[in-house]
TINUDO-574163 format. One record per atom (N, C-alpha, C): x, y, z; residue in one letter. Coordinates in steps of 0.05 Angstrom, whole numbers. Example, Ala and Ser with C-alpha at 12.3 -4.5 7.8 and 13.67 -1.06 7.14 Angstrom:
BEGIN
264,-114,156,A $
246,-90,156,A $
264,-66,156,A $
257,-45,142,S $
273,-21,143,S $
258,1,157,S $
This chain:
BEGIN
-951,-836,-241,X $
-959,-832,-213,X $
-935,-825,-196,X $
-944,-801,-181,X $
-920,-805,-165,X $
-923,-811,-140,X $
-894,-831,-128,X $
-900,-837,-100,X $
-866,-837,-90,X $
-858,-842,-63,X $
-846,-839,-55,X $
-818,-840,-64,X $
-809,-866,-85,X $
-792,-867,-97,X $
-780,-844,-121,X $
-809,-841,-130,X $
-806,-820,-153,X $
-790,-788,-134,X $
-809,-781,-116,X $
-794,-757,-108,X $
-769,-760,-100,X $
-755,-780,-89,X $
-726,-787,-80,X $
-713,-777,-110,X $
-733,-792,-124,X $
-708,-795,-161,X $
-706,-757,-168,X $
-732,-741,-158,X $
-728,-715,-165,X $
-714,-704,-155,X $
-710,-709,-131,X $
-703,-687,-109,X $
-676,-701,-91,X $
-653,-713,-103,X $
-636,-731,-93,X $
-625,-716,-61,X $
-628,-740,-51,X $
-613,-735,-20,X $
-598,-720,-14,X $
-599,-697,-2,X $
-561,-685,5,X $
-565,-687,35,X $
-540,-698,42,X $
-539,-705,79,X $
-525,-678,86,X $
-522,-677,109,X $
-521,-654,120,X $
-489,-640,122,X $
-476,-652,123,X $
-444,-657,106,X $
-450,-638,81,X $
-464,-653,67,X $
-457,-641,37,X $
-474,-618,45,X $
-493,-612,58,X $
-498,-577,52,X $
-492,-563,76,X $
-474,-568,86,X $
-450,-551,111,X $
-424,-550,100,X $
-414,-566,77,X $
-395,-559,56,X $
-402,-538,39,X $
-425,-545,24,X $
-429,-524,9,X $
-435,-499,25,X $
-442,-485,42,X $
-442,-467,57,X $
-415,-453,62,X $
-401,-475,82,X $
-374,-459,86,X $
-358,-447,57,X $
-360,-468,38,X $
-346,-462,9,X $
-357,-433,0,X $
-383,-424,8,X $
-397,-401,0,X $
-389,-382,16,X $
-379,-384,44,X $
-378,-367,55,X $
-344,-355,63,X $
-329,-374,54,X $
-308,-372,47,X $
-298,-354,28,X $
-313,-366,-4,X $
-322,-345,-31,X $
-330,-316,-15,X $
-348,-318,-1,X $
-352,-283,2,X $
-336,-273,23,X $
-330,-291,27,X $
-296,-268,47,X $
-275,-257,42,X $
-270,-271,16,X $
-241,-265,-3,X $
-258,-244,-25,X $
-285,-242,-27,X $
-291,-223,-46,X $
-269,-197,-48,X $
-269,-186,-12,X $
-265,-151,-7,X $
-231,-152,-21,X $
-211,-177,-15,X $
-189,-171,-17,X $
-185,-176,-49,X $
-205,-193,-67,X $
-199,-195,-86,X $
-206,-165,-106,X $
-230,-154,-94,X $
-234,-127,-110,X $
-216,-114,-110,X $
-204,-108,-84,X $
-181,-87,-79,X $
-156,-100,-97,X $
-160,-125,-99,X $
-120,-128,-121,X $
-133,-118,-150,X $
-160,-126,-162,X $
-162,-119,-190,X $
-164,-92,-189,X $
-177,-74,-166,X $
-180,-44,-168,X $
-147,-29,-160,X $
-129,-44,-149,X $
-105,-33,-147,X $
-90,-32,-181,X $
-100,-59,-189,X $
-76,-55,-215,X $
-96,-42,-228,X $
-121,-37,-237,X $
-126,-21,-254,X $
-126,13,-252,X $
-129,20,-224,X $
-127,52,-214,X $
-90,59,-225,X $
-68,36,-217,X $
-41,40,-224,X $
-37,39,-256,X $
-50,18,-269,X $
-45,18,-291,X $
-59,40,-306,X $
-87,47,-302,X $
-92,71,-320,X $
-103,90,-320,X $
-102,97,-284,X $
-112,129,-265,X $
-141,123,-260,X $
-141,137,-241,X $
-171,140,-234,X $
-193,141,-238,X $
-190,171,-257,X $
-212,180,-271,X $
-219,158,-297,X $
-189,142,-308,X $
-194,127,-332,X $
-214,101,-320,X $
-208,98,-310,X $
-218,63,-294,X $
-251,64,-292,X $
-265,41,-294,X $
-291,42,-296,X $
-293,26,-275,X $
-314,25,-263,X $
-319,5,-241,X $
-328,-26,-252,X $
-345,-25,-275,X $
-349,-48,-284,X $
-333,-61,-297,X $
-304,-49,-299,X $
-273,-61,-307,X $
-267,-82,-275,X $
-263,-56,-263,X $
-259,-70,-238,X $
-270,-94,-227,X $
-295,-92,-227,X $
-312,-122,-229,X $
-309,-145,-246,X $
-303,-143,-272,X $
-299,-160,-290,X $
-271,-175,-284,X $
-249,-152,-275,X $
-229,-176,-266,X $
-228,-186,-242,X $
-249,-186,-223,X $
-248,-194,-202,X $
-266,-214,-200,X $
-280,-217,-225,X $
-301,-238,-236,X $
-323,-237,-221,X $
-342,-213,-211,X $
-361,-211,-195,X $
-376,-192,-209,X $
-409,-182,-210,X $
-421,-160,-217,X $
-414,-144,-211,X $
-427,-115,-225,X $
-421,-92,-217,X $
-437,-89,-181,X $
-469,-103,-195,X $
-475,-98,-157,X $
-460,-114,-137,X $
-445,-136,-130,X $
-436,-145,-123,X $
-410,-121,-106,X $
-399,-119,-129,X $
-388,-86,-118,X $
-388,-64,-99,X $
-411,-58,-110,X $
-424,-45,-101,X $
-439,-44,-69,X $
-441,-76,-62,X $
-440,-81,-46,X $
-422,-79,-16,X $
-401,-84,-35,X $
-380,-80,-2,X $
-364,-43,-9,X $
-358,-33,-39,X $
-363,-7,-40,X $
-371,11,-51,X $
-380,31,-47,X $
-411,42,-57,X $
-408,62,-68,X $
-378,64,-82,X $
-376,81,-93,X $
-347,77,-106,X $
-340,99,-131,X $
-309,87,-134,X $
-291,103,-126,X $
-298,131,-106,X $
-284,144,-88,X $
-282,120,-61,X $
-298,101,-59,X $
-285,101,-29,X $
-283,63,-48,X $
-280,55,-60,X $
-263,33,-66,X $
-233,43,-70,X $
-232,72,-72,X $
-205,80,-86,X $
-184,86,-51,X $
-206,96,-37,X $
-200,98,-11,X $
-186,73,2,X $
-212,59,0,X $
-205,19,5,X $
-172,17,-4,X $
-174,21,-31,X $
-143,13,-40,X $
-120,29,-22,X $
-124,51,-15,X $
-109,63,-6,X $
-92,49,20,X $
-121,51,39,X $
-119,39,69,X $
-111,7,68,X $
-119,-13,49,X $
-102,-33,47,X $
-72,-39,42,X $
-64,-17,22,X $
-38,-25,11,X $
-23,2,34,X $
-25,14,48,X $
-1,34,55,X $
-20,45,82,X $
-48,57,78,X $
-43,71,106,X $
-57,48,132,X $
-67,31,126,X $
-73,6,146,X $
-49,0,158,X $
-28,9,149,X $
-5,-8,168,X $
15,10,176,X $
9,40,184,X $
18,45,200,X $
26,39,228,X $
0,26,239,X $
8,12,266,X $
24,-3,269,X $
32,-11,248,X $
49,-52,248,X $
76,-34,246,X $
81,-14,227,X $
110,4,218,X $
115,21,248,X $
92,29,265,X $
97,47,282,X $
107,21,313,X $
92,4,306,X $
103,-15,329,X $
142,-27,324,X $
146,-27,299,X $
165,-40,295,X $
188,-13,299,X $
176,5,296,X $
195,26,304,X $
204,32,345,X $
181,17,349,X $
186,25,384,X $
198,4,395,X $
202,-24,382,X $
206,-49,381,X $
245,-48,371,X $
242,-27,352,X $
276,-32,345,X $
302,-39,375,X $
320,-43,373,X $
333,-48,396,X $
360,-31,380,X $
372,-35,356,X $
394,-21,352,X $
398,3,349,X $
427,17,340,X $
425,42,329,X $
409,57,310,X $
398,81,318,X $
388,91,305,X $
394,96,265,X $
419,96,268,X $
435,93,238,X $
424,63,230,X $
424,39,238,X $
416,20,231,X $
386,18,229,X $
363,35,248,X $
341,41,238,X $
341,50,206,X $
346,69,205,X $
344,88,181,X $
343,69,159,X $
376,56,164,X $
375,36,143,X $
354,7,140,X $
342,7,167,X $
324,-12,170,X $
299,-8,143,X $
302,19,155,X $
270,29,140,X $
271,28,116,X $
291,44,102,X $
295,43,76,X $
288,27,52,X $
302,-8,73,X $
308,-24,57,X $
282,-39,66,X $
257,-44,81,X $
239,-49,80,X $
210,-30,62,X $
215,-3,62,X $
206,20,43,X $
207,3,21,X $
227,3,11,X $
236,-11,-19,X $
217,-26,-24,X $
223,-57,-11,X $
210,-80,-17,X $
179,-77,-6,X $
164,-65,16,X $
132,-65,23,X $
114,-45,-3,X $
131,-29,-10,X $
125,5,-19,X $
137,2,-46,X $
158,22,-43,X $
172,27,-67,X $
165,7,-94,X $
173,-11,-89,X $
174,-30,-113,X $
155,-46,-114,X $
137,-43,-99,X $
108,-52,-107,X $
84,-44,-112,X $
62,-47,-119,X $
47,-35,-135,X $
27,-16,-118,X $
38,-18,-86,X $
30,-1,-66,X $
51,32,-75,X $
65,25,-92,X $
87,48,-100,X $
60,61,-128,X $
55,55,-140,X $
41,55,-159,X $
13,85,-147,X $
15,73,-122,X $
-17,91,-118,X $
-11,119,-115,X $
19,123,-108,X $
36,142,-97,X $
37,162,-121,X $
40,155,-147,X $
45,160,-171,X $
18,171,-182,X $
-7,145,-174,X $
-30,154,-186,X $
-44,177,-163,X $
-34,188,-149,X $
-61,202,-127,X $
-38,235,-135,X $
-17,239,-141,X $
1,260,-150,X $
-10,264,-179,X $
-16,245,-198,X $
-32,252,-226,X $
-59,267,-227,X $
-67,253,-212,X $
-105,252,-209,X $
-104,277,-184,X $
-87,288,-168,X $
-96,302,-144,X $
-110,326,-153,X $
-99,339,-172,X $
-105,378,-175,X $
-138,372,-195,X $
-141,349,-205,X $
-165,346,-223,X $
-194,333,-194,X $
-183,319,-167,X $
-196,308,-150,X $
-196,321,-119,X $
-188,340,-116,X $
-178,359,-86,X $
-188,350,-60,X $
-208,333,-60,X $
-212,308,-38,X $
-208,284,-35,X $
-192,275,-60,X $
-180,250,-61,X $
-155,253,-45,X $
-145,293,-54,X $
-115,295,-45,X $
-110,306,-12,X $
-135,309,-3,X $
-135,311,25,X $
-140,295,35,X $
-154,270,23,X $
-155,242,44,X $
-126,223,37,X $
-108,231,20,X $
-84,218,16,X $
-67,238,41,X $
-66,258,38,X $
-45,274,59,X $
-50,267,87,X $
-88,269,86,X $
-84,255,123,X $
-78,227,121,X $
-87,204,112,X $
-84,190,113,X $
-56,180,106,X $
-33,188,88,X $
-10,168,83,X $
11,188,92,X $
6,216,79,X $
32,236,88,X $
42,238,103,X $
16,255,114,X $
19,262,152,X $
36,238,161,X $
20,215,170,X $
28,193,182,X $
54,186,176,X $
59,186,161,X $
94,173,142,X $
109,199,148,X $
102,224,151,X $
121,246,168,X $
125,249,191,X $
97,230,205,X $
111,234,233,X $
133,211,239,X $
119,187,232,X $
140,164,235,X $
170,167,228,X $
181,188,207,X $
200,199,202,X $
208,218,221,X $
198,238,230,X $
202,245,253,X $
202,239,277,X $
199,223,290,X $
206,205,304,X $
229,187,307,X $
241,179,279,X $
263,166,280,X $
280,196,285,X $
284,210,277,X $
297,231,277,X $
301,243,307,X $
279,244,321,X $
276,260,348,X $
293,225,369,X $
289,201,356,X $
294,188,373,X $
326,182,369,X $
341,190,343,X $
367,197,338,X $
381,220,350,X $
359,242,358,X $
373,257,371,X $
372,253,398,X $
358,251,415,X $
360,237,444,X $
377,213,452,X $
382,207,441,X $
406,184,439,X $
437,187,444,X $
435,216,421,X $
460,226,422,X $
472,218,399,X $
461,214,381,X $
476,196,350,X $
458,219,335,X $
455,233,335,X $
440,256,313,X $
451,280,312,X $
454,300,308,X $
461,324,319,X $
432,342,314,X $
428,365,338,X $
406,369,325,X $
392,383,309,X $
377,380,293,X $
370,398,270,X $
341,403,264,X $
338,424,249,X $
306,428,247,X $
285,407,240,X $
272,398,254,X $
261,373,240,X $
238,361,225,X $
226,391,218,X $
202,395,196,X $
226,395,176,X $
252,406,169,X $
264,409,144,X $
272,377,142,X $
277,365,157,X $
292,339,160,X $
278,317,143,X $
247,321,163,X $
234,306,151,X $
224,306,115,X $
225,328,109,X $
220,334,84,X $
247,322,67,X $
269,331,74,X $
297,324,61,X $
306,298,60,X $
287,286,73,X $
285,248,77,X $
270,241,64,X $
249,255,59,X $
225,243,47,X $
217,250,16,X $
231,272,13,X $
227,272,-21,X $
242,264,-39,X $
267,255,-34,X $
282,234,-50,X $
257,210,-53,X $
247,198,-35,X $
237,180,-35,X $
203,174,-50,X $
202,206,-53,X $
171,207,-68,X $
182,211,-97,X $
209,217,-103,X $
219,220,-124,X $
225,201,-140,X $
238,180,-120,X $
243,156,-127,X $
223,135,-150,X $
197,141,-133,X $
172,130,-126,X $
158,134,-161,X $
162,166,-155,X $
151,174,-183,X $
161,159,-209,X $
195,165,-211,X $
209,153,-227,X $
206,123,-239,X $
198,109,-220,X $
193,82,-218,X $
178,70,-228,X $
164,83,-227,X $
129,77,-234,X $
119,107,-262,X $
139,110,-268,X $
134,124,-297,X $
158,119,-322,X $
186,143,-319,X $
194,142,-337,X $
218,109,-340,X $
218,115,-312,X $
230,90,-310,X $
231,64,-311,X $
194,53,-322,X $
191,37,-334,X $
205,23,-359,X $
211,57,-369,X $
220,59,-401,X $
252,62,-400,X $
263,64,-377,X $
289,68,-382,X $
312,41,-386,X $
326,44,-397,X $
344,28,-412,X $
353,10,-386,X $
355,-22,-382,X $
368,-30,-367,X $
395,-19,-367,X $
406,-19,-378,X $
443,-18,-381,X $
446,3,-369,X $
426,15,-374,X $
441,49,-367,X $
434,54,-338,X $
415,33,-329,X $
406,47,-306,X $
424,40,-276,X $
413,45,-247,X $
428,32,-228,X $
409,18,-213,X $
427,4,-193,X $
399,-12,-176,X $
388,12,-157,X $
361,2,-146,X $
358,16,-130,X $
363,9,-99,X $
379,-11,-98,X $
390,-19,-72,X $
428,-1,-67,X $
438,-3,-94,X $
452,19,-97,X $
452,47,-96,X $
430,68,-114,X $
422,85,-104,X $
415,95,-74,X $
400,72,-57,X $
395,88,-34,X $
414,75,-6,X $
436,65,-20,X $
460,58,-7,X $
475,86,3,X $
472,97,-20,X $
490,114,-34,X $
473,145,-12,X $
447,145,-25,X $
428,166,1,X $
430,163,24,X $
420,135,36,X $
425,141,60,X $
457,143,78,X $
474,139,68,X $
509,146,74,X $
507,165,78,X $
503,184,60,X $
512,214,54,X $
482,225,76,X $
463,213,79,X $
449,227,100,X $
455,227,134,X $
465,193,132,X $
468,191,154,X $
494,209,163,X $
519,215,149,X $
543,224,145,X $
527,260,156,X $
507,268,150,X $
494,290,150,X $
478,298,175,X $
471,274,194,X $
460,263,213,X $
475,274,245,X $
497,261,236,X $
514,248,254,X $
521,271,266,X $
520,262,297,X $
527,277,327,X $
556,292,316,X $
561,322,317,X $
587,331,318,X $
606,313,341,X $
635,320,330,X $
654,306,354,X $
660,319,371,X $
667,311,397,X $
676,339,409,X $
695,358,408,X $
């Protein structure tokens, strides 16, 4: 028979605590979903290209379904996009504020940047995408026009800018500054490449740091820079 006791024994009490815990705990879980796809879809697009990567890889290390996925992106062009705008072009604003924010010499910019490049970029697996969207571009030709507006462009003007704001200063001398910006900037896609390919494989002993290397670049640029005397 059942009576009142019996359904208590089926259906045990939860006070309202326990299912406003379990809630937030759930809704917590689906908030960290978007950033967790984007770290498993970053290391797998870096580790084995684009076109190699399956989406239901991507899911499996992010420990969610493929629809789940699918859900926040609906495709693996624009999860690849996602990756993009998280690791490098989302933060132009924060790089472009810190540039209007500087207070010292422009020579001490340069070097500012460099050595933050390195550690945000360069040497992290936001360096990696740099590597994979130059592999994958001539086989994807809209992957390689939403990388140029979105990371190039932007990362050339911000370079130009330091440049135009070196020369108004009077610490620059002036020079063409479409060539400038290019002559700044492809050491650094070079770098990039190196890093994240052969250079994986290259011999510690033999190699240098790269805090040394671009010791060494930016000197000889800034040395290249610099206001004639009178």
């Amino acid at each position: 028979m059942v009576n009142d006791q019996s359904v208590i024994f089926f259906f045990p009490y939860r006070s309202d605590t326990q299912v406003n815990t379990a809630s937030t705990r759930r809704t917590r879980r689906k908030a960290a979903r978007p950033a967790e796809l984007l770290a498993a879809a970053t290391r797998l697009f870096v580790e084995k290209g684009y076109a190699a990567t399956r989406v239901e890889e991507v899911a499996a290390l992010a420990n969610v379904s493929k629809g789940t996925l699918f859900l926040y992106y609906p495709s693996k062009e624009a999860l690849l996009k996602a990756v993009v705008r998280e690791n490098i072009a989302g933060r132009f604003a924060e790089w472009q504020a810190e540039l209007e924010s500087f207070t010292g010499s422009t020579a001490d910019l340069v070097r500012y940047a460099f050595a933050v490049w390195l550690e945000r970029i360069a040497n992290s697996e936001a360096g990696g995408i740099y590597k994979l969207m130059t592999s994958e571009c001539c086989n994807f030709p809209e992957l390689a026009s939403f990388y140029l507006q979105e990371v190039i462009y932007p990362g050339q003007a911000l370079v130009r800018r330091i440049l135009e704001r070196g020369i108004a200063r009077g610490e620059f001398r002036p020079i063409d500054l479409d060539a400038g910006v290019h002559l700044i900037m492809t050491p650094m896609f070079s770098y990039i490449q190196w890093r994240h390919s052969m250079g994986v494989h290259y011999p510690e002993s033999l190699g240098i740091s790269d805090t040394a290397y671009f010791d060494i670049h930016v000197d000889n640029l800034l040395r290249g820079l610099a206001a004639l005397s009178a």
